[in-house]
N, C-alpha and C positions, 0 to 999 in steps of 0.2 A: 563521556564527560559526566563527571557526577551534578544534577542539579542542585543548586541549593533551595531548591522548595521543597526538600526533602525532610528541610526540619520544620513545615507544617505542621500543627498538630494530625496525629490518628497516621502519616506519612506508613506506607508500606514500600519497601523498597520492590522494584521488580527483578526480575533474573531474565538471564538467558540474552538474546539479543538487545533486550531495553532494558537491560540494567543501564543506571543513571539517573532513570525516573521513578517516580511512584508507579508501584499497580495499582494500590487505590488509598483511600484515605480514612479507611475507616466502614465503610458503606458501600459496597460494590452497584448495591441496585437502586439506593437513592442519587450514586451519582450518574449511573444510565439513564434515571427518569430527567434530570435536570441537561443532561446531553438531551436529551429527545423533544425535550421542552425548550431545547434553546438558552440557555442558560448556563453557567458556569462557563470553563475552560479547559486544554488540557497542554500539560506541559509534555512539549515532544523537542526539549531540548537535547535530548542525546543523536537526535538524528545527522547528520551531514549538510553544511551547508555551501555549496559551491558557487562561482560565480563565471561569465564571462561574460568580456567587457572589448569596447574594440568595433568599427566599423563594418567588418565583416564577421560580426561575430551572429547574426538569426542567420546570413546564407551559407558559414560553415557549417552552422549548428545541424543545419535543411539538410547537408551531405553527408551526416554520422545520424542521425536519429532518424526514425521509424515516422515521424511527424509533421507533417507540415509547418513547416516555423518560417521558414522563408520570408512570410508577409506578415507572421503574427502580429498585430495589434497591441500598443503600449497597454497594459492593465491587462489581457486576457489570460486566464488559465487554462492550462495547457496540460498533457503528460505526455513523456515517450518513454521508448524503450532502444536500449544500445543490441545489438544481437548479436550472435559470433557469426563467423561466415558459412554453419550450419541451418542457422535459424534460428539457434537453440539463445533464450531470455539470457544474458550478461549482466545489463542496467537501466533500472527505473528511476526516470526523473519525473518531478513533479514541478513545473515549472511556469514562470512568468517574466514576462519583461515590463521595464519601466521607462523605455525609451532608450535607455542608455545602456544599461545594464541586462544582461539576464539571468534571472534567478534561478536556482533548483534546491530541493532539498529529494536528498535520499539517505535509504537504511541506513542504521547505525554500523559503521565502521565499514564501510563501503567506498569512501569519496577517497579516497588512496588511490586505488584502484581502479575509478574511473578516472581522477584528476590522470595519470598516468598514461591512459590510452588517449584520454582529450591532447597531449602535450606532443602525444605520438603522432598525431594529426594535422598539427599546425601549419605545417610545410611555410610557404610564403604567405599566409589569411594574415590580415593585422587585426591578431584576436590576442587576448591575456587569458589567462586561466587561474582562478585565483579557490585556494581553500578559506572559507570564511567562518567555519564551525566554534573557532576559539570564539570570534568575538561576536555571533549572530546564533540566536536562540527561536525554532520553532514553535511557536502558542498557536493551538488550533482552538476555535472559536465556532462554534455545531450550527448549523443553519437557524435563523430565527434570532441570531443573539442582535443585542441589542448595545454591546458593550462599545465604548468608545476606543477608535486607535487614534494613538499620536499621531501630531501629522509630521512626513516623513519617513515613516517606516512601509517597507513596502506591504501589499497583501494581496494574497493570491488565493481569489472566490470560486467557489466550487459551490455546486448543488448540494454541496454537503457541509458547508461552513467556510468559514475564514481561515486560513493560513497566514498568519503573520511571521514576518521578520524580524525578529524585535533584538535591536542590541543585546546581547546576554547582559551588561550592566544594568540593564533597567528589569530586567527579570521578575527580581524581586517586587519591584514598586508595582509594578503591571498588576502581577499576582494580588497584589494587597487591595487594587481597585476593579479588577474585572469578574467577578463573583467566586463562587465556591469551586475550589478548583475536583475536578477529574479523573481518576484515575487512567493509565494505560488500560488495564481491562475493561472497563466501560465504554473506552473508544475502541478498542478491538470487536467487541460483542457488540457494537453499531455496524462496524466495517462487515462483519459477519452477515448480520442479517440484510446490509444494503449488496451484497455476495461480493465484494469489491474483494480482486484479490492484491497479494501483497511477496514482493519479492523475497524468497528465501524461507517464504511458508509453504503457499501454494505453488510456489517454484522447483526444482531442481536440475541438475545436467542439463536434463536433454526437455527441459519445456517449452513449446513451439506458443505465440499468442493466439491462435486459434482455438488453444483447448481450455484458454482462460477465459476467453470474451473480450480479451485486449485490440480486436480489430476494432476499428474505429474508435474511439475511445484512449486509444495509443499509436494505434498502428493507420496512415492515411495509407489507402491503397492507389491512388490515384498521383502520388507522388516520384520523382525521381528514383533514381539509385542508390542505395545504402545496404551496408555488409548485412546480407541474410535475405535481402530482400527475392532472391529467388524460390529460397523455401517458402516464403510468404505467398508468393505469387502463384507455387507450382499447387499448392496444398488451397489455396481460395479457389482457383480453377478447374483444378482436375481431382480433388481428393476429398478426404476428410482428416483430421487431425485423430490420431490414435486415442486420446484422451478427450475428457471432458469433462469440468470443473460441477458438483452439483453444489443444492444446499442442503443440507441433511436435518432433521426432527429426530432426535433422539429421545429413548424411553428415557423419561422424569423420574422412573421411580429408581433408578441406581445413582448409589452415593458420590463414584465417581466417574467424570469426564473423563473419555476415549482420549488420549492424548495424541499429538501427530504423530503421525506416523502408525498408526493402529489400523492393523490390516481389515478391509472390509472385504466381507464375502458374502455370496447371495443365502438369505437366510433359509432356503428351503434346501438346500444343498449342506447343510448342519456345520458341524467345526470343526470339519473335515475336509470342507468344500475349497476350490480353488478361491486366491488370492484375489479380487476382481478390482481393486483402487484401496486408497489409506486418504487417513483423516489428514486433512494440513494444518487446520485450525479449529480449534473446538471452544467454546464460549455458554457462559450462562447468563442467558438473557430475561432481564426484566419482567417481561409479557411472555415470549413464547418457550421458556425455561430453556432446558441445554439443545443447544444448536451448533452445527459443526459445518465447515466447507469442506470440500472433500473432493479428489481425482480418481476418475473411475475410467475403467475402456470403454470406447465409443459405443461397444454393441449390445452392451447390461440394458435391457428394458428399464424406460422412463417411469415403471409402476412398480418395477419388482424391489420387494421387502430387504432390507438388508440386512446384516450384522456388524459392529465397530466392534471387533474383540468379542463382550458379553453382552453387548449390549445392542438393542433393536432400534433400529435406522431407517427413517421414511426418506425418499429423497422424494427433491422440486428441481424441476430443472433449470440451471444458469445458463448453460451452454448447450443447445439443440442438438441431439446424436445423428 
């Protein structure tokens, strides 16, 4: 869905997945500093907005998600993940309840798809399943803000800011009173550096939550039954996950970002060297310049130099090998 904050002044449109919104507005790394500072907003209306509603709708929720939700608490922030009966990441929700209601927003043009497999599930639960994208607009709101929400509208708090639900009709007016809006890049080069991954970046086929950091954090291990949960189980117990998500430092002095997908290889093994992991997401950040997440095999040394393409790559470790 295309936002209408896009005729902001300075408005850059984005591509690819978040098209709909701005990438930025003018100033990429003033509007990083004011994310970081608490301040401003960003429009993450193109996302997906789903709902369910219904008396048993936290202890259906408990038997298709990765999550503890069973007892969740009115107002608490939440995330899961949906899994195929391999293991393998399907769907990230980000989610809260208001008592009544439970909320989620995920990727853009994803809620099809899951709306689809939720309805496949229903069996006898007295639960609704509703898309609410048309008329419910994502504004995130960076830790520290200070900005007023209407009362009424729901919001779902994280350590990383506010999530609000905001009617898509009031969109606009929001915008007009909650400070300087944000681009998408500037919330992604936040998500970067806080290594938080994101579905269908540091995702593909066959990605297990173990090699993201998504245990605990998505995944309760101490919960019932739900599709995947043995790969989960067999791999926290007796294994290790083939992959593992780093953070990469990239050389500053090249003009441009390693784009996803850009093979990494150990740098003393030249350009010639085997494949050993690819970029998923690569960002220029404010303070620590161009910085990248990246999936690499478990057994690459936590020190050793890398290469993105042409370019030289320090990693930090997210996920312990």
């Amino acid at each position: 869905m295309k936002s209408p904050l896009l005729t902001l002044p300075g408005a850059v449109p984005a591509e690819g997945v978040d098209e709909g919104v701005a990438a930025h507005y003018g100033d990429l790394f003033r509007e990083q500093r004011a994310l970081a500072d608490g301040t401003g907003f960003v429009d993450l209306s193109h996302r997906g907005v789903v709902t369910v509603t219904g008396e048993d709708r936290l202890a259906w929720l408990h038997l298709l998600l990765t999550q503890h939700v069973s007892d969740l608490p009115a107002g608490q922030a939440t995330e899961a993940l949906i899994l195929s009966a391999n293991g393998h990441i399907e769907h990230a929700l980000y989610l809260v309840d208001d008592g009544e209601t439970s909320w989620a927003h995920v990727e853009p043009g994803t809620q099809d798809a899951l709306i689809a497999y939720l309805e496949s599930m229903k069996f006898f639960y007295k639960v609704e399943v509703a898309d609410r994208t048309a008329d419910i607009a994502v504004v995130h709101l960076p830790a520290g803000s200070i900005a007023e929400v209407q009362q009424g509208v729901v919001v779902r708090e994280t350590p990383y800011g506010r999530d609000l639900f905001l009617p898509r009709a009031d969109l606009e007016a929001y915008a007009a009173q909650a400070g300087p809006p944000a681009g998408i890049l500037a919330y992604e080069a936040l998500r970067v550096e806080q290594h938080r991954p994101r579905l269908g970046f540091e995702t593909d086929h066959r990605t297990i939550p173990h090699e993201l950091g998504w245990i605990g954090s998505a995944v309760h291990l101490q919960k019932g039954c739900y599709r995947g949960q043995e790969t989960v189980a067999r791999v926290q117990n007796l294994g290790k996950p083939p992959r593992r998500l780093v953070f990469l430092h990239l050389d500053g002095s090249e003009v441009h970002l390693p784009v996803a997908g850009t093979e990494l290889r150990l740098a003393d093994d030249g350009p010639d060297g085997r494949k050993i992991g690819f970029i998923t997401t690569s960002a220029r950040h404010h303070e620590l310049g161009p910085v990248a997440l990246a999936l690499v095999k478990r057994n690459v040394a936590v020190d050793a130099p890398l290469v993105a393409g042409d370019t030289a790559a320090a990693q930090e470790v997210v996920v312990e090998p």
